[in-house]
C-alpha positions as CSV (number, residue, x, y, z in Angstrom):
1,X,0.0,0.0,0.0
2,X,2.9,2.4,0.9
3,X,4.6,1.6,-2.4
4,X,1.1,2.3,-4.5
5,X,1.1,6.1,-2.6
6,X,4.8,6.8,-3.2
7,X,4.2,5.5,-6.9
8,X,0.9,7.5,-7.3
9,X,2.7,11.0,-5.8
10,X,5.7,10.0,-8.3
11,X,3.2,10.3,-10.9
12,X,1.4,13.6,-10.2
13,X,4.4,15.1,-9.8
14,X,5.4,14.1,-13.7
15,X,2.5,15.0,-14.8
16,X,2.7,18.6,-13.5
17,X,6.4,19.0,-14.4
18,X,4.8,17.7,-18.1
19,X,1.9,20.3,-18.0
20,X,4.7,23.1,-16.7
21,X,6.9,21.9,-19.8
22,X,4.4,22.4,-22.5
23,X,3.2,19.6,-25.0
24,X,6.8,19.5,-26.5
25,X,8.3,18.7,-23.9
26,X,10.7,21.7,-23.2
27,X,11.0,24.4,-21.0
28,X,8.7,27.6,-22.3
29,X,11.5,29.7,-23.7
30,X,10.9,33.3,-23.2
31,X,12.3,35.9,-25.9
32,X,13.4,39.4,-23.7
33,X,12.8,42.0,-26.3
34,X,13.8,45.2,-24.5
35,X,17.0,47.4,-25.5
36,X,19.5,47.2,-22.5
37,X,20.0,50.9,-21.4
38,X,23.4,52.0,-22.2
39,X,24.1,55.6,-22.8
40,X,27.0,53.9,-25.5
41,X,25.1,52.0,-27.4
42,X,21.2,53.0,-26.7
43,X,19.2,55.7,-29.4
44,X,18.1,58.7,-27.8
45,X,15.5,60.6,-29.8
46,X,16.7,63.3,-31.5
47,X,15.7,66.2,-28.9
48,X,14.9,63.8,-25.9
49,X,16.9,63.5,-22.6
50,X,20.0,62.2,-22.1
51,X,20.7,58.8,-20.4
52,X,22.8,59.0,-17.8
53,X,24.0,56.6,-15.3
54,X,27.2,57.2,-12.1
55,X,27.7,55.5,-9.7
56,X,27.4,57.5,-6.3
57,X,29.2,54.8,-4.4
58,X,31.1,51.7,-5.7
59,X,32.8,48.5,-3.9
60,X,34.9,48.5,-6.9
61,X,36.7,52.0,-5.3
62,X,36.3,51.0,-2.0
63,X,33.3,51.7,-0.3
64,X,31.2,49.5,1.4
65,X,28.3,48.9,-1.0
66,X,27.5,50.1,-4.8
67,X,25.4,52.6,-5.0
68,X,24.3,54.1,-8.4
69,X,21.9,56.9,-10.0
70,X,19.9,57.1,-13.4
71,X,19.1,60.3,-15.2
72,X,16.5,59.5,-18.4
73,X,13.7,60.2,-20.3
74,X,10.4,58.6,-20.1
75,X,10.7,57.0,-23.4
76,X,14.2,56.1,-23.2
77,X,15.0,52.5,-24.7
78,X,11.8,50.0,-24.4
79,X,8.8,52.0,-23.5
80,X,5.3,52.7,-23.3
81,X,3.3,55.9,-24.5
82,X,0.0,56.1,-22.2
83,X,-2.9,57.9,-23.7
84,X,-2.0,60.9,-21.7
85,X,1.2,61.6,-24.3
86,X,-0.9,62.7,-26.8
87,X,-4.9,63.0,-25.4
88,X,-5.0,65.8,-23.1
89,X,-7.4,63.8,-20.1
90,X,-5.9,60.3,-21.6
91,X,-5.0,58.0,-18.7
92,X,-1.3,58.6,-17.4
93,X,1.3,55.8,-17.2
94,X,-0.1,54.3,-13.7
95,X,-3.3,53.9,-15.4
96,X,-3.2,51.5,-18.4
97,X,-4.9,48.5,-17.4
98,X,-2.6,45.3,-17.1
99,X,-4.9,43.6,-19.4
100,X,-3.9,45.9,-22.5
101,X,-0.3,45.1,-21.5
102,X,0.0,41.5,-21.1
103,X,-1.4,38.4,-23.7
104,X,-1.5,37.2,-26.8
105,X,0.4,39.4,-29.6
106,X,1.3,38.9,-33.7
107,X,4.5,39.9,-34.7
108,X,3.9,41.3,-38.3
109,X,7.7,41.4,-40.2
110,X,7.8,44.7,-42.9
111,X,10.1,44.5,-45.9
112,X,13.1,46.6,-45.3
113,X,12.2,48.5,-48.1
114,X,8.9,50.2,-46.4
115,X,9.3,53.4,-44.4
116,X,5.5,54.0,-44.2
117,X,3.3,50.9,-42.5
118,X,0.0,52.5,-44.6
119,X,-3.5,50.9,-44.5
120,X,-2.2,49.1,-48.0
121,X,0.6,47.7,-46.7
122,X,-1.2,46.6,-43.6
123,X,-3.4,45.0,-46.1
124,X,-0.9,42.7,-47.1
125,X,-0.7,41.0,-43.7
126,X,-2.3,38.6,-41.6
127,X,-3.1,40.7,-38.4
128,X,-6.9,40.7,-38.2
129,X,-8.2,38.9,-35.0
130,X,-4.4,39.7,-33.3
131,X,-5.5,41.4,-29.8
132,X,-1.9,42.7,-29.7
133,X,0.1,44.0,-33.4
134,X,3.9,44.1,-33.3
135,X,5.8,45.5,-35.9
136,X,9.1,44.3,-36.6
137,X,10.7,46.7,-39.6
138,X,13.8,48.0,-40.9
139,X,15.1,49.1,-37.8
140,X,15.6,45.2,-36.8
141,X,16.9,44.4,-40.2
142,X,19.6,47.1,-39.7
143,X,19.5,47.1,-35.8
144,X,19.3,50.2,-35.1
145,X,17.9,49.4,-31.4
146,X,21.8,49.2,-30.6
147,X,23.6,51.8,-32.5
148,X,23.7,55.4,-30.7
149,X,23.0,57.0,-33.9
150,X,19.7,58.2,-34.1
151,X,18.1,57.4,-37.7
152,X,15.2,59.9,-38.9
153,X,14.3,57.2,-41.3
154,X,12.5,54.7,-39.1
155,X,9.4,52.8,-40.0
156,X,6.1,54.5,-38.9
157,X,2.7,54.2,-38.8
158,X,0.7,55.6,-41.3
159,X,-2.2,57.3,-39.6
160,X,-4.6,55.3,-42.0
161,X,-3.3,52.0,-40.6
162,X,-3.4,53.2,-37.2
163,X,-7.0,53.9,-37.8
164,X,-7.6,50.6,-39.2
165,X,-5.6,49.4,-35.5
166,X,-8.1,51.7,-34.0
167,X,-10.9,50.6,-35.6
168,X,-10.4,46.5,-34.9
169,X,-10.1,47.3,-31.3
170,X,-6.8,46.3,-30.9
171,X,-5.2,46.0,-26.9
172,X,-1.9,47.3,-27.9
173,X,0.4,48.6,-30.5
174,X,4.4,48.0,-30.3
175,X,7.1,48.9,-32.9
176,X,11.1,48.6,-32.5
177,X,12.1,52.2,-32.9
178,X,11.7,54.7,-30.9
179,X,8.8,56.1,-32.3
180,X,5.6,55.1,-34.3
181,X,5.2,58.3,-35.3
182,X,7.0,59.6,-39.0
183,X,9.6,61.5,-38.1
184,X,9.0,65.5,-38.6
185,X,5.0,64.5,-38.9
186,X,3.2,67.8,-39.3
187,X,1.0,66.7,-36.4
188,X,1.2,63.5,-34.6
189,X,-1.9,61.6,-36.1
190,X,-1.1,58.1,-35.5
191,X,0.0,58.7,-31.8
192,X,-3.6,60.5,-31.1
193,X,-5.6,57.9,-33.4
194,X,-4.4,54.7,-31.2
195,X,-4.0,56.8,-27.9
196,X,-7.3,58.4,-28.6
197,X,-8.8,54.7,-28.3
198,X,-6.9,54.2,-25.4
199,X,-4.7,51.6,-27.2
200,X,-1.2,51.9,-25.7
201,X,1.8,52.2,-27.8
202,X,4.8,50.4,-27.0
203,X,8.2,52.2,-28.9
204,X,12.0,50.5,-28.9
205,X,11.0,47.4,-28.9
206,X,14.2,45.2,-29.7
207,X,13.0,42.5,-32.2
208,X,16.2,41.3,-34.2
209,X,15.7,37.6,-33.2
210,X,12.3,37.3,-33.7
211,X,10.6,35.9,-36.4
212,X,6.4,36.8,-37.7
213,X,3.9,35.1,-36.0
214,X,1.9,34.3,-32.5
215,X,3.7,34.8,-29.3
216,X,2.2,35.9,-25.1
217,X,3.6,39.0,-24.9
218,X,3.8,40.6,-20.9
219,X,5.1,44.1,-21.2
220,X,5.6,46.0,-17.4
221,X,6.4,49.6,-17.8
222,X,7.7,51.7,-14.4
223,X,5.0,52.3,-12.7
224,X,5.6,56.1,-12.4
225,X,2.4,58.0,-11.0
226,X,0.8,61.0,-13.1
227,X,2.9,61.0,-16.4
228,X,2.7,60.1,-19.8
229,X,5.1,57.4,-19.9
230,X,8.1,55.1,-18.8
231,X,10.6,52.5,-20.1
232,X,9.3,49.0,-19.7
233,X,10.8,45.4,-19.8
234,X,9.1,43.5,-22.7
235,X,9.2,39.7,-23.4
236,X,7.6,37.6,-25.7
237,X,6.9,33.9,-25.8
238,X,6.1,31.8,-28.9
239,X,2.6,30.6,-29.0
């Protein structure tokens, strides 16, 4: 009787490393897609705050613990715009539901050779029914997520795509440069399209090693009280 209990506990305890495993077998392998913050090798928007990081104290020179200070935008690196960044009673940072932030997402891959993500180029992708619309463009192709040269000619979001976004009721928007908006936009129509719905944007997204298709996505910006924005950690895992 002992031997049946040990045997029985030996096999729920498979079973539930199984189900933890997936159906394949292997551990769920989770993709971080957020630029590391380095003032070397991280964009700044042309305009934006300066990173800076010191260190106030260090064990390295001596003193008894390591003790350091950051100076940086809100959308430094990997971040999230809230509807207050455009929308002037949008919800601030602190506000976006978790929900919007965190589930399934579709990673849509753009030809190097577009600058402008229009309606018509949207068109030629599979993204209706995706809660969640990634866009990985040029800027992965030529990773510019980890050169500290800031390039005006990102990929952006055509204002009638972003209405097309707005209009399928999509969670959450996320591109890998540091803006969706064109560069030099006469007015920021894509921005107050998506963050007009309350659709949060997430910018600097670092998506050279990912490929099109269904992942989760969990993105966690700071949670920063009263403001319009703040760098996140973003990861993706493939559905």
């Amino acid at each position: 009787m002992r031997l049946l209990v040990l045997c029985l506990c030996a096999a729920t305890v498979a079973c539930a490393s199984a189900s933890n495993r997936g159906s394949s077998g292997a551990a769920p392998t989770y993709i971080d897609v957020t630029v590391t913050l380095d003032a070397s090798t991280t964009p700044v928007y042309e305009g934006d705050a300066p990173m800076r990081f010191e260190f106030l104290k260090e064990m390295r020179r001596g003193d008894p613990l390591t003790l350091s200070a950051y100076s940086l935008g809100a959308h430094s690196g990997t971040h999230v715009d809230a509807p207050m960044h455009f929308v002037a009673n949008g919800a601030s940072i602190d506000q976006v539901p978790l929900d919007r932030l965190i589930g399934p997402a579709r990673v849509i891959e753009i030809a190097d050779d577009i600058q402008a993500i229009t309606a018509a180029e949207l068109g030629k992708h599979d993204w209706r029914g995706a809660p969640r619309i990634l866009f990985r463009t040029r800027s992965s192709i030529r990773g510019w997520m980890t050169s500290p040269l800031f390039h005006r000619d990102f990929a952006y979001i055509a204002p009638d795509a972003a209405q097309l976004l707005a209009d399928a009721n999509v969670q959450l928007v996320g591109i890998d440069y540091l803006s969706a908006e064109q560069f030099g936009a006469s007015a920021p129509r894509a921005h107050q399209i998506l963050l007009g719905k309350g659709i949060p944007i997430v910018e600097g997204l670092l998506l050279t090693n990912v490929h099109g298709g269904d992942y989760d996505l969990m993105v966690l910006p700071m949670k920063v009280g009263g403001h319009e924005g703040a760098p996140a950690r973003a990861v993706l895992r493939r559905r």
